[in-house]
Biopython code that builds the backbone (N, CA, C, O; Angstrom):
import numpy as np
from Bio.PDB.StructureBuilder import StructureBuilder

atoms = [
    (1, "UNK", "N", (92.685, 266.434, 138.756)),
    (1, "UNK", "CA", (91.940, 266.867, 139.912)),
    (1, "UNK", "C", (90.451, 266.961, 139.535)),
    (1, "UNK", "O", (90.042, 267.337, 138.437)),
    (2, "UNK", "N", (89.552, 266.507, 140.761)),
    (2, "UNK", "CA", (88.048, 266.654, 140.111)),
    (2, "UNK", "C", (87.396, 267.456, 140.929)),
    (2, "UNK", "O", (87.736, 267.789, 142.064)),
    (3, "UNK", "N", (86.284, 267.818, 140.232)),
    (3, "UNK", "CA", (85.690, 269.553, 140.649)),
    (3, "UNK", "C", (84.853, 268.552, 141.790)),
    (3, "UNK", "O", (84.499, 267.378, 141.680)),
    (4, "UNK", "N", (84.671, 269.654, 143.079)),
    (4, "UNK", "CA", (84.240, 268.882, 144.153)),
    (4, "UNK", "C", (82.663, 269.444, 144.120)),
    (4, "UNK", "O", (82.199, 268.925, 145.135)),
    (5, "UNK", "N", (81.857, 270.027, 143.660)),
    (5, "UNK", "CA", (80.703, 270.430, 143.772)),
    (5, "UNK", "C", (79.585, 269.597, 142.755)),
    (5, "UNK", "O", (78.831, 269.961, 141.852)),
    (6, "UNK", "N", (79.779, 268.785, 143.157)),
    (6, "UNK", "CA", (78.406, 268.016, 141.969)),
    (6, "UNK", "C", (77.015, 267.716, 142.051)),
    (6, "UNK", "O", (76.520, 266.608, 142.257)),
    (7, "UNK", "N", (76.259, 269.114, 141.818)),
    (7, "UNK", "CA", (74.856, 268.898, 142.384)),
    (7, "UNK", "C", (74.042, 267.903, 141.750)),
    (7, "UNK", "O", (74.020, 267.483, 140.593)),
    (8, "UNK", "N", (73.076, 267.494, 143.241)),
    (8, "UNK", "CA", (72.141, 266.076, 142.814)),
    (8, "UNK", "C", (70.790, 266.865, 143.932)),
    (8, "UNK", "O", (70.898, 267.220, 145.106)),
    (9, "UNK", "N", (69.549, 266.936, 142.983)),
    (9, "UNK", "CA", (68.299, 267.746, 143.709)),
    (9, "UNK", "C", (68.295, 266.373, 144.960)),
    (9, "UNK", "O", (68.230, 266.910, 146.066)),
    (10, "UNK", "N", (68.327, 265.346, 145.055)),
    (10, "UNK", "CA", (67.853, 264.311, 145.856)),
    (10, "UNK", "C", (68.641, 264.665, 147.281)),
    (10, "UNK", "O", (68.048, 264.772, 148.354)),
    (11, "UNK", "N", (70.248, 264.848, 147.089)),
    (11, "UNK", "CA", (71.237, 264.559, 148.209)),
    (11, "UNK", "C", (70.725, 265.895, 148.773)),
    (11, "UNK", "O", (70.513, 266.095, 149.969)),
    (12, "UNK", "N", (70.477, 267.159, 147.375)),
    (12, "UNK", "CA", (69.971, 268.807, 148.607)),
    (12, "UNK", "C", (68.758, 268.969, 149.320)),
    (12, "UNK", "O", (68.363, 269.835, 150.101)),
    (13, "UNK", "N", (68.138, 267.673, 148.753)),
    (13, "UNK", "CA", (66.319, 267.883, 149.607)),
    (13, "UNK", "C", (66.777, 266.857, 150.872)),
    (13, "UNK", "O", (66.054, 266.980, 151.861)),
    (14, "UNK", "N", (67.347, 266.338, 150.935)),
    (14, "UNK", "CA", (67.723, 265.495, 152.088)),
    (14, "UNK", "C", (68.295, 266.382, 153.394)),
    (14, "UNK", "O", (68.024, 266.264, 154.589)),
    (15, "UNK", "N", (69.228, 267.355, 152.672)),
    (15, "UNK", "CA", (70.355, 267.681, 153.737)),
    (15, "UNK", "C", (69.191, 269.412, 153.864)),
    (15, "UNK", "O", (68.780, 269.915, 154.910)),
    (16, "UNK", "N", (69.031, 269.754, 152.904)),
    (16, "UNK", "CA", (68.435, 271.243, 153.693)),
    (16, "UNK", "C", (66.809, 271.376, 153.448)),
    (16, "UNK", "O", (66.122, 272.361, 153.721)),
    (17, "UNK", "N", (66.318, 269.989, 152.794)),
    (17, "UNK", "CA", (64.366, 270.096, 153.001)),
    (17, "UNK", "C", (63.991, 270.563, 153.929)),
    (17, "UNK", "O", (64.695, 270.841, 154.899)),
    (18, "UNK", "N", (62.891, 270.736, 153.838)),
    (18, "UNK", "CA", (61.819, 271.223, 155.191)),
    (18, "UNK", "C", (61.300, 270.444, 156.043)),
    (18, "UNK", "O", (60.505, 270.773, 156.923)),
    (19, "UNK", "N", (61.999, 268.666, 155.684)),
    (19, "UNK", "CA", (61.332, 268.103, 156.004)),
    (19, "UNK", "C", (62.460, 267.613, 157.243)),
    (19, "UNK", "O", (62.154, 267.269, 158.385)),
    (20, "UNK", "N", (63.394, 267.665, 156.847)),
    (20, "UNK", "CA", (65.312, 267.689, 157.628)),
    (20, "UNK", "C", (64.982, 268.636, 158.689)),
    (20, "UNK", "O", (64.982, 268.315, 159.877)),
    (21, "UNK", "N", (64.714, 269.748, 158.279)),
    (21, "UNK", "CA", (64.773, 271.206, 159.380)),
    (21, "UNK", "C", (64.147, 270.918, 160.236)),
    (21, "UNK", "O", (64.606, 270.938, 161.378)),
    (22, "UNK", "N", (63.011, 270.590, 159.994)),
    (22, "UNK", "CA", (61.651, 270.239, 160.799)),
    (22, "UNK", "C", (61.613, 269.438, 161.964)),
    (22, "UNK", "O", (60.842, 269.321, 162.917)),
    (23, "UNK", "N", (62.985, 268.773, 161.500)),
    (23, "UNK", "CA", (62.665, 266.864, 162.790)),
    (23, "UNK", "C", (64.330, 267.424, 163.760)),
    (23, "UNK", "O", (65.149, 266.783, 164.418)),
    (24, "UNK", "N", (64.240, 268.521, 163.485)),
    (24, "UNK", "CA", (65.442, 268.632, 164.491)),
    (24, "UNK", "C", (65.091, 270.044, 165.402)),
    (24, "UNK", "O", (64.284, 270.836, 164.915)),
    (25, "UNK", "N", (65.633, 270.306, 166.561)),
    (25, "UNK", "CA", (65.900, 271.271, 167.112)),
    (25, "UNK", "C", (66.420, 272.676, 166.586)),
    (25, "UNK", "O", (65.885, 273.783, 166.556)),
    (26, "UNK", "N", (67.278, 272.358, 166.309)),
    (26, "UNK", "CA", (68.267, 273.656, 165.670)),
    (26, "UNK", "C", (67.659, 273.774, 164.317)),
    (26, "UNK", "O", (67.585, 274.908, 163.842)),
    (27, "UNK", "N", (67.173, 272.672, 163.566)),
    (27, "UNK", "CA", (66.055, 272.736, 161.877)),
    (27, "UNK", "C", (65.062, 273.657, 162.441)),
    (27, "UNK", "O", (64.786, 274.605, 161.707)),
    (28, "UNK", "N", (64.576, 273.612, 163.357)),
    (28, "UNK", "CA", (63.628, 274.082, 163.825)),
    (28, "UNK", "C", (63.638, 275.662, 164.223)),
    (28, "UNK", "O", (62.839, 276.512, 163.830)),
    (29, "UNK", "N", (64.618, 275.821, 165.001)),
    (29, "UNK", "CA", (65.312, 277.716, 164.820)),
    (29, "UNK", "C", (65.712, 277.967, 163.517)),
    (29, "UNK", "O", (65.546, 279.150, 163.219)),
    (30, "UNK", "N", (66.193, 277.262, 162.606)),
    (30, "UNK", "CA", (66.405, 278.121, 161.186)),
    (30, "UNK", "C", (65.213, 277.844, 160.657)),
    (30, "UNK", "O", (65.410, 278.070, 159.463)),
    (31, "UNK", "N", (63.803, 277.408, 160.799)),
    (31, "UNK", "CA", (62.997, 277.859, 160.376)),
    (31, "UNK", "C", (62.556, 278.837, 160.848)),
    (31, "UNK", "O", (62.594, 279.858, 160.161)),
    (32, "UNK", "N", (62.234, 278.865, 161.595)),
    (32, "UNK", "CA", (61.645, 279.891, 162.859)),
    (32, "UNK", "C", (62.528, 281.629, 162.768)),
    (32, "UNK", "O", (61.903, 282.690, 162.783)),
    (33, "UNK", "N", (63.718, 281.542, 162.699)),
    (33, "UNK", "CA", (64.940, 282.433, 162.180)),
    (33, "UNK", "C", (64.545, 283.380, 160.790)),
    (33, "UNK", "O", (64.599, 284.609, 160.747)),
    (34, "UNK", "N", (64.118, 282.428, 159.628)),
    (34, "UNK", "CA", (64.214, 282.752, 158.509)),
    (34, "UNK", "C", (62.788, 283.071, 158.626)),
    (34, "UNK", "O", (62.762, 284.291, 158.467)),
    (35, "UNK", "N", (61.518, 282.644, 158.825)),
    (35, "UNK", "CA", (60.235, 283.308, 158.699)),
    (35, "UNK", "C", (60.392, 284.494, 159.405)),
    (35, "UNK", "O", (60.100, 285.539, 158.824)),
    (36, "UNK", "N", (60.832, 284.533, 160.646)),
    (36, "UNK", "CA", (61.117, 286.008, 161.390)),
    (36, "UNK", "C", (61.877, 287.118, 160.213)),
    (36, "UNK", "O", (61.555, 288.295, 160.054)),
    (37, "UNK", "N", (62.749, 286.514, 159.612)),
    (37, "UNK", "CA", (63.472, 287.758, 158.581)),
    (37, "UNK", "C", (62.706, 287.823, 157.283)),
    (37, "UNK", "O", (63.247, 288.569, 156.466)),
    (38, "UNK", "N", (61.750, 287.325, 156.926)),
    (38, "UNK", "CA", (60.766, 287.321, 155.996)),
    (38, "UNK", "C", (61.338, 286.760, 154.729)),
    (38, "UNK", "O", (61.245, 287.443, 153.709)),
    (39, "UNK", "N", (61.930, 285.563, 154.685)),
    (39, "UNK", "CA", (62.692, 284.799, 153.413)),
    (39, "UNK", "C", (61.557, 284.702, 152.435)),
    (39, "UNK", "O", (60.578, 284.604, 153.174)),
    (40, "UNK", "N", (61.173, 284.675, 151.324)),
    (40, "UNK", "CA", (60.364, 284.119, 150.602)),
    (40, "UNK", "C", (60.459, 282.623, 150.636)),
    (40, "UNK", "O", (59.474, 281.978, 150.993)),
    (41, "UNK", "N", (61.766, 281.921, 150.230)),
    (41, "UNK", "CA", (61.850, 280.135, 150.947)),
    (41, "UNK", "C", (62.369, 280.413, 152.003)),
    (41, "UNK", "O", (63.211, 281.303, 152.126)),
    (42, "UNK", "N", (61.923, 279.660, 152.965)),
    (42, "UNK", "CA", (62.562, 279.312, 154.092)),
    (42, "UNK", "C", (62.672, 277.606, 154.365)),
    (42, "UNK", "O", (62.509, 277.081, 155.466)),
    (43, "UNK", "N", (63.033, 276.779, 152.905)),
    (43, "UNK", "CA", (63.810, 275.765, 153.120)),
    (43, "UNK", "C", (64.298, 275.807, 151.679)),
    (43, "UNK", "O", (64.267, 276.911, 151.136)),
    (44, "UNK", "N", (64.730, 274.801, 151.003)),
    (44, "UNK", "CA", (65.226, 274.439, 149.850)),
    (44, "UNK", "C", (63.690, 274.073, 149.005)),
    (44, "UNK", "O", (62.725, 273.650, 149.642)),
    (45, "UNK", "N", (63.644, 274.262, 147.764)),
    (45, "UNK", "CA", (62.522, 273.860, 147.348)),
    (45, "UNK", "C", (63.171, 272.986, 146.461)),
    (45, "UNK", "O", (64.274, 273.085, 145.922)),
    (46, "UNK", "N", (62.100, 271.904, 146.384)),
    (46, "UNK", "CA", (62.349, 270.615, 145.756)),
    (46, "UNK", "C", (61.097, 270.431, 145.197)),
    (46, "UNK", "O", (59.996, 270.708, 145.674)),
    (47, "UNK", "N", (61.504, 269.733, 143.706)),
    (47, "UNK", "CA", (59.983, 269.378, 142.990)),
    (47, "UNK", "C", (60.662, 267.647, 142.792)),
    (47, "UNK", "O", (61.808, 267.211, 142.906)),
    (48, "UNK", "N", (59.260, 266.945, 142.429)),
    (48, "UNK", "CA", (59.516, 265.519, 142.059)),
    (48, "UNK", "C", (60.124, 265.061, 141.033)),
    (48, "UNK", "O", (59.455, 265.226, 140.013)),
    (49, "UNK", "N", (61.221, 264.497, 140.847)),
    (49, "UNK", "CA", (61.416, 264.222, 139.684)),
    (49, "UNK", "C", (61.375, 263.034, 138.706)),
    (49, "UNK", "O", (62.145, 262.202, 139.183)),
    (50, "UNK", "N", (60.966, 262.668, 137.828)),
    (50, "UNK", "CA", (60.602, 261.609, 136.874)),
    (50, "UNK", "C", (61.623, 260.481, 137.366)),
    (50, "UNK", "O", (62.829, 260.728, 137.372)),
    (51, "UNK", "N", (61.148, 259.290, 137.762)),
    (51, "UNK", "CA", (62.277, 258.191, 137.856)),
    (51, "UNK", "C", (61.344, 256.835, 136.568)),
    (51, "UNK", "O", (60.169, 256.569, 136.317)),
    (52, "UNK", "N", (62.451, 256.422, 136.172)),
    (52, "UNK", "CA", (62.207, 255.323, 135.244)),
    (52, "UNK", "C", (62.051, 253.982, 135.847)),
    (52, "UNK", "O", (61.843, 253.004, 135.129)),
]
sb = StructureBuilder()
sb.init_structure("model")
sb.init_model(0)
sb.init_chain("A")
sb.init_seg("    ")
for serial, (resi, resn, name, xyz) in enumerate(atoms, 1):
    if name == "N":
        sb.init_residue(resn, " ", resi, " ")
    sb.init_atom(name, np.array(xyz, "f"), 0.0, 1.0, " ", f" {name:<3s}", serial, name[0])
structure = sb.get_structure()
């Protein structure tokens, strides 16, 4: 059996960036949601990473 959680920074900046939230409606209330509750992030933070 294989473990089903295999994190990749690329597939999580895709699915919960700021940049995902942003271009949608409902992205748009969980931003709006989470600045109202005072999150320190209020998306996923993503840095660049080295490609060869």
């Amino acid at each position: 059996m294989s473990v089903t959680y295999n994190p990749k920074k690329r597939k999580r900046a895709k699915t919960h960036g700021f940049l995902v939230r942003s271009s949608s409606p409902t992205g748009k209330k969980v931003l709006t949601a989470r600045r109202r509750k005072g999150r320190a992030q209020i998306a996923v933070k993503t840095t660049k990473t080295k490609t060869k």
